[in-house]
VOSE-357224 format. One line per 5 residues: number of its first residue (from 1); their letters; for each residue x, y, z of C-alpha. Coordinates in nm, 2 decimals. Each point is the difference from the previous one (the first is absolute). Last residue first. Layout:
<mizas>
NUM	A	X Y Z | ...
</mizas>
This chain:
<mizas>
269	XXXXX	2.48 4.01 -1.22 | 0.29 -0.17 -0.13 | 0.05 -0.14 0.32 | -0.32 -0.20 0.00 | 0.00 -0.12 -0.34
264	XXXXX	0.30 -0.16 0.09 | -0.14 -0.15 0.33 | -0.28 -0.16 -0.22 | 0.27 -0.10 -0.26 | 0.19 -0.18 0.28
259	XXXXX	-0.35 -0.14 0.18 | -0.08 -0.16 -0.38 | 0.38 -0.16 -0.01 | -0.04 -0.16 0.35 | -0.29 -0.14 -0.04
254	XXXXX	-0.44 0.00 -0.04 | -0.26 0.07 -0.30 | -0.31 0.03 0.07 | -0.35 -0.05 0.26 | 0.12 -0.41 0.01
249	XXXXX	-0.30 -0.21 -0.02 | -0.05 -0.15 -0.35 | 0.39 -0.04 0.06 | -0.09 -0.32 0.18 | -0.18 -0.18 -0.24
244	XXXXX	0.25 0.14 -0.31 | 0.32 -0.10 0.23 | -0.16 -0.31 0.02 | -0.07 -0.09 -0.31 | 0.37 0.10 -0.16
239	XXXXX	0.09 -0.20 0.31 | -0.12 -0.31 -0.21 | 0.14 -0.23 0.26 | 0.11 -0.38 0.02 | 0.32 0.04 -0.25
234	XXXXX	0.17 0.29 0.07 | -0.05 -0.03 0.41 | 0.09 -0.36 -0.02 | -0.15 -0.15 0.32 | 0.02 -0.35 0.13
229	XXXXX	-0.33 -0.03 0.17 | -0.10 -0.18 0.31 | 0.02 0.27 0.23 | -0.28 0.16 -0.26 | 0.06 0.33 -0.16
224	XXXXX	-0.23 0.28 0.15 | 0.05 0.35 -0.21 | -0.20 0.26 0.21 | -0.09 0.35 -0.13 | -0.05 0.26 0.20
219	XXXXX	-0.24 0.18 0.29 | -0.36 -0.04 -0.09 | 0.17 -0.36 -0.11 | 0.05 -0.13 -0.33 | 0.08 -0.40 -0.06
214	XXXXX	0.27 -0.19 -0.22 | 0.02 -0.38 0.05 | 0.20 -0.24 -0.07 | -0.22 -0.31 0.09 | -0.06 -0.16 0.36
209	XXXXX	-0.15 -0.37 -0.07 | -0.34 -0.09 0.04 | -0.06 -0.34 0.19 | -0.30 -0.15 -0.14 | -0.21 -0.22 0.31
204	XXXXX	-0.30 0.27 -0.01 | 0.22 0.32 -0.15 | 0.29 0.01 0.28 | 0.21 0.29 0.03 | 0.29 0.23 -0.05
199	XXXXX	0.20 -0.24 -0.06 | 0.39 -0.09 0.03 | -0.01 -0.34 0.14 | 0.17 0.06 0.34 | -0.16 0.41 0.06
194	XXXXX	-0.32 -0.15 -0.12 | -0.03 -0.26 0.27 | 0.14 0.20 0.22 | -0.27 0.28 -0.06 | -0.24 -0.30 0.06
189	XXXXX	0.09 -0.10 0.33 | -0.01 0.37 0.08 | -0.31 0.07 -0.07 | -0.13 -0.30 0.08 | 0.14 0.07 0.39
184	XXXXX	-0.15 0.34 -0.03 | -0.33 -0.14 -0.10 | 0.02 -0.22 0.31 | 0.05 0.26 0.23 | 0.19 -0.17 0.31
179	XXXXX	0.36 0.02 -0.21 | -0.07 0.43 0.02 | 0.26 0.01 -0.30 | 0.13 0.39 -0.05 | 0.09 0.09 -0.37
174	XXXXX	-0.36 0.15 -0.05 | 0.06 0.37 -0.07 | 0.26 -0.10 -0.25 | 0.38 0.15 0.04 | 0.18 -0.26 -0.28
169	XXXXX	0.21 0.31 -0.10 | -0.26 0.10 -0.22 | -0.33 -0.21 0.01 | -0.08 -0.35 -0.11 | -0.34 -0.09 0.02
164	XXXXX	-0.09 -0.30 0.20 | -0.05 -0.32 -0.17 | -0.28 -0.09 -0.25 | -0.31 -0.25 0.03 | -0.17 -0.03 -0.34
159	XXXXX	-0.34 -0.18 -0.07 | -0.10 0.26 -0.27 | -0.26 0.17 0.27 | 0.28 0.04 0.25 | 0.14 -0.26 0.27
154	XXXXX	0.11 0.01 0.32 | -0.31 -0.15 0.18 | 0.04 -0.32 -0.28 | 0.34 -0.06 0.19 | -0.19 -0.11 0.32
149	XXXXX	0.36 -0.06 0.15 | 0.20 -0.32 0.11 | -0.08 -0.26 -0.29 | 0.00 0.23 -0.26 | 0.40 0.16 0.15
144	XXXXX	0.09 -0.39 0.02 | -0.14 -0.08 -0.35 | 0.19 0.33 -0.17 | 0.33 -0.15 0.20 | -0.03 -0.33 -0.17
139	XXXXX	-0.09 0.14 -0.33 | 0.28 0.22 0.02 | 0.27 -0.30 0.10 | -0.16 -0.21 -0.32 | 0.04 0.27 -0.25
134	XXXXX	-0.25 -0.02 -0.29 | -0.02 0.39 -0.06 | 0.31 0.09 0.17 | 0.26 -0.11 -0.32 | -0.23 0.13 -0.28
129	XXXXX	-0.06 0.29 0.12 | 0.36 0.04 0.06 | 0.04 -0.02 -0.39 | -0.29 0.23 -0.05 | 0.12 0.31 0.19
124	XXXXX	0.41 -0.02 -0.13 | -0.19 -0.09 -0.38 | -0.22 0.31 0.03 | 0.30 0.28 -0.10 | -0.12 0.33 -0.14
119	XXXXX	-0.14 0.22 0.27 | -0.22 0.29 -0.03 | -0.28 -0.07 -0.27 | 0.04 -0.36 0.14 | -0.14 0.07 0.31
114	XXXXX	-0.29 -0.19 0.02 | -0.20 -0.06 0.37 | -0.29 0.05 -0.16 | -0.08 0.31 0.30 | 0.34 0.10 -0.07
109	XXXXX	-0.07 0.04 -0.38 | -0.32 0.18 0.04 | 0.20 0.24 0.26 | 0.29 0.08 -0.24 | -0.38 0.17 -0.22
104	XXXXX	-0.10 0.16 0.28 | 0.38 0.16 0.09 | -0.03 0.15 -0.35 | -0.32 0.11 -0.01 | 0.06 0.20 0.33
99	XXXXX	0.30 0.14 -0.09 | -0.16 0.14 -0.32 | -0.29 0.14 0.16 | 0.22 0.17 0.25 | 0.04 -0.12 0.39
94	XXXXX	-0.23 0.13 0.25 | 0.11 0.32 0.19 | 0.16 -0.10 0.33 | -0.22 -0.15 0.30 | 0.13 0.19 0.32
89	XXXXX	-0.32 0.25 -0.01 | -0.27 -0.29 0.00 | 0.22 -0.23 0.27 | 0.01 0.32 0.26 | -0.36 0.06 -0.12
84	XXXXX	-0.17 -0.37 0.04 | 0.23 -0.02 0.36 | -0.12 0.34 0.10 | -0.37 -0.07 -0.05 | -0.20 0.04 -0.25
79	XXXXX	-0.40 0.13 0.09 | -0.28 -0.22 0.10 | -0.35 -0.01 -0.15 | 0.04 -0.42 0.01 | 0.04 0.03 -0.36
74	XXXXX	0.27 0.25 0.00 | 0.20 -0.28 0.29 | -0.06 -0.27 -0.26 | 0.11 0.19 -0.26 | 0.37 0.08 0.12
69	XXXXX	0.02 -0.38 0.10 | -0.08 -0.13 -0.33 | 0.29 0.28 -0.14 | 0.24 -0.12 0.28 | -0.07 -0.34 -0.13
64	XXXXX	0.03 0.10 -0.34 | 0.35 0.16 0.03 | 0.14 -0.35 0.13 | 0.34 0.16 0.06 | 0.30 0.12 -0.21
59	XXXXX	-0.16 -0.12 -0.32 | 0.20 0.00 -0.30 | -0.07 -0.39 -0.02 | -0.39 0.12 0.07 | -0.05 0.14 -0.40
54	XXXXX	-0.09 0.32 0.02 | -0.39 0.07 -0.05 | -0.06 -0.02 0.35 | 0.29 0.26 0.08 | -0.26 0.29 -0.15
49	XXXXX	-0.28 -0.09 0.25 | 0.26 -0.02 0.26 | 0.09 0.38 -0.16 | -0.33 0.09 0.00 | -0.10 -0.02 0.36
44	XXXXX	0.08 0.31 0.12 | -0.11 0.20 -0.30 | -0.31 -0.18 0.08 | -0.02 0.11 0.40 | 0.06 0.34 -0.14
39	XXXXX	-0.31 -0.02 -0.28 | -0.27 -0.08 0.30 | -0.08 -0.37 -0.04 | -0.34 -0.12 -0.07 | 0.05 0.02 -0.42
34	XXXXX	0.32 -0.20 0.06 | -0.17 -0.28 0.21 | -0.09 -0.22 -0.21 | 0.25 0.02 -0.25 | 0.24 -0.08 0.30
29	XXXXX	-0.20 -0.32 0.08 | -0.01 -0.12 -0.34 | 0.38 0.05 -0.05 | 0.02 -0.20 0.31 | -0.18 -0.31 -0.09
24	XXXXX	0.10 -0.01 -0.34 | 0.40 0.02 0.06 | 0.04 -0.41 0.07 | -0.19 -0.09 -0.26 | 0.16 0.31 -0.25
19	XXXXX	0.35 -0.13 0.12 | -0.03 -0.36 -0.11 | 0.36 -0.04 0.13 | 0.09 0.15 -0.36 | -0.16 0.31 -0.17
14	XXXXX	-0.20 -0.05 -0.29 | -0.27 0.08 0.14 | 0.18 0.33 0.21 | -0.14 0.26 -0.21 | -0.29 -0.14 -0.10
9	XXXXX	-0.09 -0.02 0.38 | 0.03 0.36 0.02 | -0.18 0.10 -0.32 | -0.34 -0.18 0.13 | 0.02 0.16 0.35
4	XXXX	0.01 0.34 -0.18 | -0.34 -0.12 -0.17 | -0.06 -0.13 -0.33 | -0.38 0.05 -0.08
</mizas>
């Protein structure tokens, strides 16, 4: 018998990030507990059970850990608190089936790290491949950092150690350097590195170079062209693409010449 735990992960299987895995857990625990829950405290939890099944770039925060947290407190025989309901009621309406399956499918492409479907011009990215890869100077520096730091600690499950996120305005929550922390001093040993060779990390003892890259946001949509790059905004971009990735987004039409009409119809009224 297929049960309501069943359609969910077939819902997100095909998602990217290994989704369903990393959903199971908590869709479990909320089918669970939905027959022991009183039908308010549900209403109260379905939109985080809704905003599992968007795709976490639209994210505003990690929805399933407030929703993990929200069941954990029901399962101890406790009630929500004001934290779970001030974040509860200040979560919008989930995105549309359409947005959703858009952003999921831009998501499989920036999980393979292939943007090709948005930007045109790969020779700019492999012709400075070519000149880092073998580099003398980076292999020197890339020793030093080995030499000085446990680098294996810093590395994920595909053997890749990246740099700190860039944020807007360069405003990220970990800019300060304590220099008696070691992993504060790798940190920023290694966001130098990058920052002089133009990576955004290290895959074992491959440097990966920074591509042209266009990336969604719960709040926008974020075109990142490499320092490196000599750009030719009618030659390296399919903003046709774009437009149509961010547009899937925008509630309608928007201008100068639809407010005119709009304040026309207004008067003539």
């Amino acid at each position: 018998m297929i049960t309501a735990l069943d359609l969910d992960l077939k819902k997100l299987e095909a998602r990217a990030f290994d989704r369903a895995e990393w959903a199971g857990e908590a869709l479990r625990r909320y089918h669970a507990a939905k027959p022991k829950l009183d039908a308010a405290v549900v209403q109260s939890l379905c939109g985080l059970y809704q905003w599992m099944f968007v795709p976490p770039t639209l994210w505003p925060f990690n929805v399933q850990d407030v929703l993990e947290d929200c069941l954990t407190a029901l399962e101890n025989g406790k009630r929500l608190n004001s934290r779970h309901r001030l974040l509860i009621d200040l979560l919008p309406e989930p995105p549309d089936a359409a947005v959703c399956a858009a952003v999921a499918d831009h998501e499989l492409h920036v999980q393979k790290g292939t943007y090709e479907n948005l930007v045109k011009t790969q020779a700019k990215y492999s012709q400075n491949e070519l000149a880092i890869r073998n580099d003398p100077q980076l292999r020197r520096q890339w020793t030093r950092i080995k030499m000085a730091f446990d680098v294996q600690a810093y590395r994920d499950h595909k053997g890749v150690v990246r740099r700190t996120m860039t944020a807007e305005r360069n405003l990220r929550p970990s800019f300060s350097v304590n220099v008696r922390r070691g992993a504060d001093v790798f940190h920023a040993a290694f966001d130098a590195f990058c920052l002089r060779w133009n990576l955004f990390g290290m895959q074992h003892d491959e440097p990966l170079l920074l591509k042209l890259a266009v990336n969604l946001t719960p709040y926008g949509t974020m075109i990142h062209i490499p320092a490196y790059w000599s750009f030719d905004p009618k030659r390296d971009i399919r903003w046709d693409a774009i437009a149509g990735l961010h547009r899937v987004r925008v509630p309608g039409r928007q201008g100068s010449a639809l407010q005119s009409q709009k304040m026309m119809d207004l008067m003539v009224r």
